[in-house]
C-alpha positions in Angstrom: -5.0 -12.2 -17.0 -2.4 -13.5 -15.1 0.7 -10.8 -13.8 3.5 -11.9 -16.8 0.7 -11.6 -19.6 -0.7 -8.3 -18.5 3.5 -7.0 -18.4 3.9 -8.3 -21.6 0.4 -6.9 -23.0 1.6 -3.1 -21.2 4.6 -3.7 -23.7 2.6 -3.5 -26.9 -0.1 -0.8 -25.6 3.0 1.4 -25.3 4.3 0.4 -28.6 1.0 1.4 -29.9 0.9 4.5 -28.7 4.0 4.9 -30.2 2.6 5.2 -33.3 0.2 8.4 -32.0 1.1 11.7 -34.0 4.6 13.2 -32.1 3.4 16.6 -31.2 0.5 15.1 -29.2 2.5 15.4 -25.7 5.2 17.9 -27.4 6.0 20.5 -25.0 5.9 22.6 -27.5 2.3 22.6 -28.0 0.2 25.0 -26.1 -2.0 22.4 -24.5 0.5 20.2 -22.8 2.5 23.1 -21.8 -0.5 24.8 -20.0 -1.0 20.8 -18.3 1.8 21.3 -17.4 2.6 24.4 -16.2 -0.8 23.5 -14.0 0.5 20.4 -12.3 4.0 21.8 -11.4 2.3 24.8 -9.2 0.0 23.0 -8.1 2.7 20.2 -7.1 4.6 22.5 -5.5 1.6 24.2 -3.6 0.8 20.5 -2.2 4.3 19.4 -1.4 5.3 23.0 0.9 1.6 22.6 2.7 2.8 19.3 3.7 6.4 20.8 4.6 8.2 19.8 1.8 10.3 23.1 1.1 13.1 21.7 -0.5 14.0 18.3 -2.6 17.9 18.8 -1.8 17.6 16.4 1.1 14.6 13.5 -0.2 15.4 10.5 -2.3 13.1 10.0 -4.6 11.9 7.2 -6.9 9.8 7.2 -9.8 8.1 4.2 -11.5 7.7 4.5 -15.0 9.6 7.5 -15.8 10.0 6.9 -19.5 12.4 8.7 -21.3 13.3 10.9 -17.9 11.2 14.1 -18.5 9.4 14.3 -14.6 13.3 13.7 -12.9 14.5 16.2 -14.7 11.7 18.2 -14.0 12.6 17.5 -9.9 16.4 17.9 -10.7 14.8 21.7 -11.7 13.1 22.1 -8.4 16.1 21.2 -6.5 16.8 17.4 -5.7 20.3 16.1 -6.6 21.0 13.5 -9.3 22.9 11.0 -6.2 19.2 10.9 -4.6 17.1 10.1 -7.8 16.2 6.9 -9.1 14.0 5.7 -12.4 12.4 2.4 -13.2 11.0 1.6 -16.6 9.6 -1.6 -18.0 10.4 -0.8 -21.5 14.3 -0.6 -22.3 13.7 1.8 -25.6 12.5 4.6 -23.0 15.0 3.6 -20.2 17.7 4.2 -22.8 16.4 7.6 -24.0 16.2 8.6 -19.6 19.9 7.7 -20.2 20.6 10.0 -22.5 19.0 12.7 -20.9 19.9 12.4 -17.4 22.7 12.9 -15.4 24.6 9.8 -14.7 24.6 9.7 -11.2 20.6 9.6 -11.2 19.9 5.7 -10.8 18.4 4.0 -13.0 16.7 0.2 -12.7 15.4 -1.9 -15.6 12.4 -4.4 -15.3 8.6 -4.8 -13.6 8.9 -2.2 -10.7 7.0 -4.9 -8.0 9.8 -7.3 -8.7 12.6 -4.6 -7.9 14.7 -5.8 -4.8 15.2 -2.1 -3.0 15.2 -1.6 0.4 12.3 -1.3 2.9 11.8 2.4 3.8 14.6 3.9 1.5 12.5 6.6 0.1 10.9 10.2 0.8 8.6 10.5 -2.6 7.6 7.5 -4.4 6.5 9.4 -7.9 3.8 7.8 -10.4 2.8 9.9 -13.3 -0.2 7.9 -15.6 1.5 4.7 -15.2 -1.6 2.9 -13.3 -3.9 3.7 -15.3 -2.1 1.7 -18.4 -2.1 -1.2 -15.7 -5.3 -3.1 -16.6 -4.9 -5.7 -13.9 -6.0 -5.2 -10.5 -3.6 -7.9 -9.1 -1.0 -5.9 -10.6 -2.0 -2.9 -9.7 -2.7 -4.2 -6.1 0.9 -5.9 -6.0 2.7 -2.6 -7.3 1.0 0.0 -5.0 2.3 -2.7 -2.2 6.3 -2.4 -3.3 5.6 1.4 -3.5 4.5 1.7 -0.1 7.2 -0.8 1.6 9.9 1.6 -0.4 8.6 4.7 1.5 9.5 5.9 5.2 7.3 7.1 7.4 6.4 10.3 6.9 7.2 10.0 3.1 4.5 10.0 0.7 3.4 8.5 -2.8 3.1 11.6 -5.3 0.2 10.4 -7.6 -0.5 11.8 -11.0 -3.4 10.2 -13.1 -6.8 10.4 -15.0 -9.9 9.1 -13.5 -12.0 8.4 -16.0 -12.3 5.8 -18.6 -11.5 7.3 -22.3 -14.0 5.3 -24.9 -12.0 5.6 -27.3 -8.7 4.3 -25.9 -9.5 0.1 -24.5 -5.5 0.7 -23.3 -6.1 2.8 -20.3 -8.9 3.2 -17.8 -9.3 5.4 -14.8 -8.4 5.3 -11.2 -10.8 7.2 -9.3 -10.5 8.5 -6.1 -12.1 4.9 -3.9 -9.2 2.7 -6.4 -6.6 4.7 -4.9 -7.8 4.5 -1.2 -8.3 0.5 -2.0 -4.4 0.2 -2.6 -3.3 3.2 -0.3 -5.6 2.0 2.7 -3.1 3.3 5.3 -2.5 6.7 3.4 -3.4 10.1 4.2 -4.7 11.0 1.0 -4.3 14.9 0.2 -6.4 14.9 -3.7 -6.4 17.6 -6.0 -8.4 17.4 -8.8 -6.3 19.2 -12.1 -6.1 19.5 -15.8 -8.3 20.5 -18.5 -10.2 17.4 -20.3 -7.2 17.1 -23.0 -9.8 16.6 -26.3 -11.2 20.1 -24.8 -7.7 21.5 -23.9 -6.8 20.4 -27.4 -9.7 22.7 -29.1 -9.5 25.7 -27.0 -5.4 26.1 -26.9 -5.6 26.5 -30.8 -7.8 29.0 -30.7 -5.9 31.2 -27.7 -3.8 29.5 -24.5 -5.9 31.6 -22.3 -8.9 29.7 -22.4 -7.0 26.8 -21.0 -6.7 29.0 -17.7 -10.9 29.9 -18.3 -12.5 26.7 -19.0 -10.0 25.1 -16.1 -11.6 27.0 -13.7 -14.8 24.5 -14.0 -13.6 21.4 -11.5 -15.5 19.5 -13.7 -14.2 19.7 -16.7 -10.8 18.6 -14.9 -9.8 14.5 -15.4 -6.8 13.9 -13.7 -6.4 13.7 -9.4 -2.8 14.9 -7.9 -2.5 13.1 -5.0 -0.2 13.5 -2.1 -0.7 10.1 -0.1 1.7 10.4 3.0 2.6 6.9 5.1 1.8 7.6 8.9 
C-alpha cells in the first residue's frame, strides 16, 4: 500500500473505532485506570533512572496525541504548556486537544513525517499506540526517521505500545521488541514490559481492582513494552 493510501486507510480504522462502546478507555473504569496508574509510575521510575527529574526544562512532542489526554498528563508531572507540542492526523481529535489544553501548548495538524520542525528541537519525542495502528512498514520506517531527526542528543523517544497481534482486531498489529530496534537502530533501548492483557484486565477489575495488581505480577500476561530509546 503505498504511504497516502495507508494515511487515508488509518483515517477510517479510527473512525471505526469510533463506534467501540465509550466506557471502553473511560478513565472511569477500573481497568484503564489501574493501566494507567501502572504506566505513569512506571514512566516516571524509567525517566529519573535515566536522569530525567524534572519536565520544567524538556520540550516535548507527541505524535498522535488525540484529543490531548497524555500532555495533559506531562503538564501534571511538571512540563510547561510553552514547551509542549501535539500532532494529530485526524482534525475531529486535534480539535477536542484544543479544547482541553492550554493554549500556549502547540499544536500541528497533518501526517507527523511530513511536519517541517527543526533538526534536534526536542528532549522526549512521545508515541503512545500510534505504531501499532500503522500497518505499513514504509510508513512506519519513514515516521520513526522524522522522530529521531526531531530529537537532540541525549533526548529520547518515549515508546508506549502492544506487541502482540489481537485476532480479533485486522486494524492494529504489534510491535515487538526486534520492530522497534529495526527503526531505532542507533537507540539505546531501556524496555519495560507493562499492562495487564486488557480482555483479562477487563474480567478481573469487575470482579475487585486488586486483582489487576495480582495477575500483573506474571510478565507474561503483560502486552504492552515502555520504552525509553535515548539518541547517543
Amino acid at each position: 500500500m503505498s504511504e497516502p493510501a495507508e494515511l487515508d486507510a488509518i483515517r477510517e480504522r479510527y473512525e471505526r473505532r469510533a463506534k467501540l462502546p465509550a466506557d471502553l478507555y473511560s478513565r472511569f473504569s477500573a481497568e484503564v485506570l489501574a493501566r494507567l496508574h501502572e504506566r505513569q509510575r512506571v514512566m516516571v521510575r524509567m525517566m529519573a533512572s535515566h536522569g530525567v527529574r524534572s519536565l520544567e526544562a524538556l520540550d516535548v512532542i507527541e505524535v498522535g496525541c488525540g484529543s490531548g489526554a497524555n500532555l495533559i498528563e506531562f503538564l501534571g508531572l511538571g512540563a510547561l504548556p510553552e514547551h509542549l507540542v501535539g500532532n494529530e492526523l485526524l482534525a475531529d481529535r486535534l480539535d477536542q486537544a484544543r479544547r482541553l489544553l492550554p493554549s500556549a501548548v502547540r499544536l500541528m495538524p497533518g501526517d507527523a513525517g511530513s511536519l517541517a520542525l527543526p533538526d534536534e528541537s526536542f528532549d522526549v519525542v512521545l508515541q503512545s499506540t500510534v505504531f501499532s495502528s500503522i500497518l505499513d512498514d514504509g510508513l512506519q520506517s519513514r515516521l520513526a526517521s522524522a522522530m529521531w531527526t526531531w530529537l537532540r542528543p541525549g533526548g529520547a523517544v518515549l515508546w508506549y505500545d502492544f506487541t502482540f497481534d489481537n485476532p480479533r482486531n485486522p486494524d492494529v498489529r504489534g510491535v515487538p521488541l526486534a520492530r522497534i530496534r529495526e527503526l531505532f537502530p542507533q537507540g539505546r533501548i531501556d524496555a519495560r514490559r507493562i499492562t495487564l492483557a486488557p480482555p483479562i484486565a477487563r474480567r478481573v477489575c469487575r470482579i475487585h481492582p486488586f486483582l489487576y495488581t495480582v495477575l500483573n505480577a506474571l510478565p507474561f500476561l503483560r502486552t504492552h513494552l515502555l520504552c525509553w530509546i535515548e539518541k547517543p
